[in-house]
Structures are given as structure tokens and as C-alpha cells.
N, C-alpha and C positions, 0 to 999 in steps of 0.2 A: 903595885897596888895604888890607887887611886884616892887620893886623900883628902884632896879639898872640894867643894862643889865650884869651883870655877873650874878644875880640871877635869870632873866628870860633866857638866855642860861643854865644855870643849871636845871631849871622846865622844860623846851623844851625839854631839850636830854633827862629827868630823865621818862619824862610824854612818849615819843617816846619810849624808853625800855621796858615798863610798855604794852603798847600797842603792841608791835610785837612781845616781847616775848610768844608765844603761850605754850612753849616746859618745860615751868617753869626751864630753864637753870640758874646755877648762876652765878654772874654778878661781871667779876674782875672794878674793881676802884680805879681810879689813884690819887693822889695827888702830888701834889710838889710847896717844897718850893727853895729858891734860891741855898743851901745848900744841900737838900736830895730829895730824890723821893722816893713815898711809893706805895707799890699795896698790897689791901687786894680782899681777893676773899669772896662773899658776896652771901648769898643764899636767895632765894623768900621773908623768912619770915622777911629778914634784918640780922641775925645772920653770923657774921663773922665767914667765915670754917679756914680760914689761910690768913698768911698777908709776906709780905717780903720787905725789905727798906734796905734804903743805909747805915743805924744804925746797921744793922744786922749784916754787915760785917766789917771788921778792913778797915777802911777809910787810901789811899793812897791820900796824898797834890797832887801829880803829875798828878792822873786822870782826865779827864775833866768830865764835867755834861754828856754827849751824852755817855761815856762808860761806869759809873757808871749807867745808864740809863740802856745797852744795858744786864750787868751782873744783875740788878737785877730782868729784863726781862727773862732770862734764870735760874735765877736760883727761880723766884718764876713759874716758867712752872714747875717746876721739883718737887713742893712743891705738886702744883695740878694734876700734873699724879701721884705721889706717893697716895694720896687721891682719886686717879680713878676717878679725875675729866678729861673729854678731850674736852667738848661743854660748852661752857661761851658764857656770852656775854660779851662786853668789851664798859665800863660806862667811857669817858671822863671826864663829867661834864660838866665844864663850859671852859673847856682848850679848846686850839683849838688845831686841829690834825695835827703837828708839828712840829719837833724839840724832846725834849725827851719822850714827850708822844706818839707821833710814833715809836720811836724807840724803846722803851716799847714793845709796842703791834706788830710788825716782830717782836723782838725776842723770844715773846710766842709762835707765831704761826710758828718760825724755829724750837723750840724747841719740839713742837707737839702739840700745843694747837690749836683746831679750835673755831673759831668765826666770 
């Protein structure tokens, strides 16, 4: 049973993926904590192909969340075109689209990523 409404926004958006994905594309997803933002790119069977986060790179005090957001955006696009990846879908969860999880996903899709 399903109990909190973060976990039924999570089974909604996850169960809506599942269903219109027809193309079996795989599915980047986002995390974040107060601290970092992580995106792994995530294929049909659940096997993670590549991941990229704000741990990856030598962390500046000075940046804010929205630009740390927007570099790890661009430079996990670069992970998935080098991997010949170009068609994803792009798995929120249970975030709302927003703030740095938007700005996530334009900078994949500036960077060349369609979804």
C-alpha cells in the first residue's frame, strides 16, 4: 500500500513512463539532495548505462544549486552522446519540474539530448 503522496507521485510518473514509453528508450533520473544533484541514465531492464553528479566534479563554495544543476546537465549530455545515446526519456520521480530539476533537463536537451 502506498502511503505517502511523495510515493504515489513517484508510482504515477514511474507507472506513466512505463506506459508511453513504446520506443524502449532509456530513462535518465534525477535525484537531489540539499547539497548535490545526481542524474543516472537508466535502461529498460533497470541497468544503469552512466551516471554524473555534483560529486564528480571538484565542488566550488561560490556556486549556487541552479548552476551546479545546469553543469551537471551538460556535462552528463556529453556522457550520453559519447555512448550514442540521443532519445531518453526523462524520469523526475516524484520532484516537481522546477527549479533544478528543470534546469537539468534544458541543459540536456541544449546540449543535444532529445526527450
Amino acid at each position: 500500500m502506498i502511503n505517502s503522496t511523495y510515493e504515489r507521485r513517484k508510482y504515477r510518473v514511474r507507472s506513466n513512463i512505463a506506459k508511453n514509453n513504446k520506443s524502449n528508450r532509456p530513462r535518465i533520473v534525477v535525484c537531489r539532495t540539499n547539497k548535490n544533484i545526481y542524474a543516472q541514465l537508466i535502461n529498460v531492464e533497470g541497468k544503469v548505462l552512466t551516471s554524473f553528479s555534483t560529486l564528480s566534479f571538484e565542488e566550488n563554495k561560490k556556486v549556487s544549486g541552479i548552476e551546479k544543476a545546469k553543469l551537471v546537465g551538460v556535462e552528463f549530455a556529453k556522457l550520453c552522446l559519447e555512448n550514442g545515446i540521443k532519445e531518453v526519456v526523462f524520469d523526475k520521480g516524484a520532484y516537481i519540474y522546477n527549479g533544478r530539476v528543470k534546469v537539468i533537463a534544458e541543459a540536456c536537451r541544449e546540449a543535444g539530448l532529445q526527450f
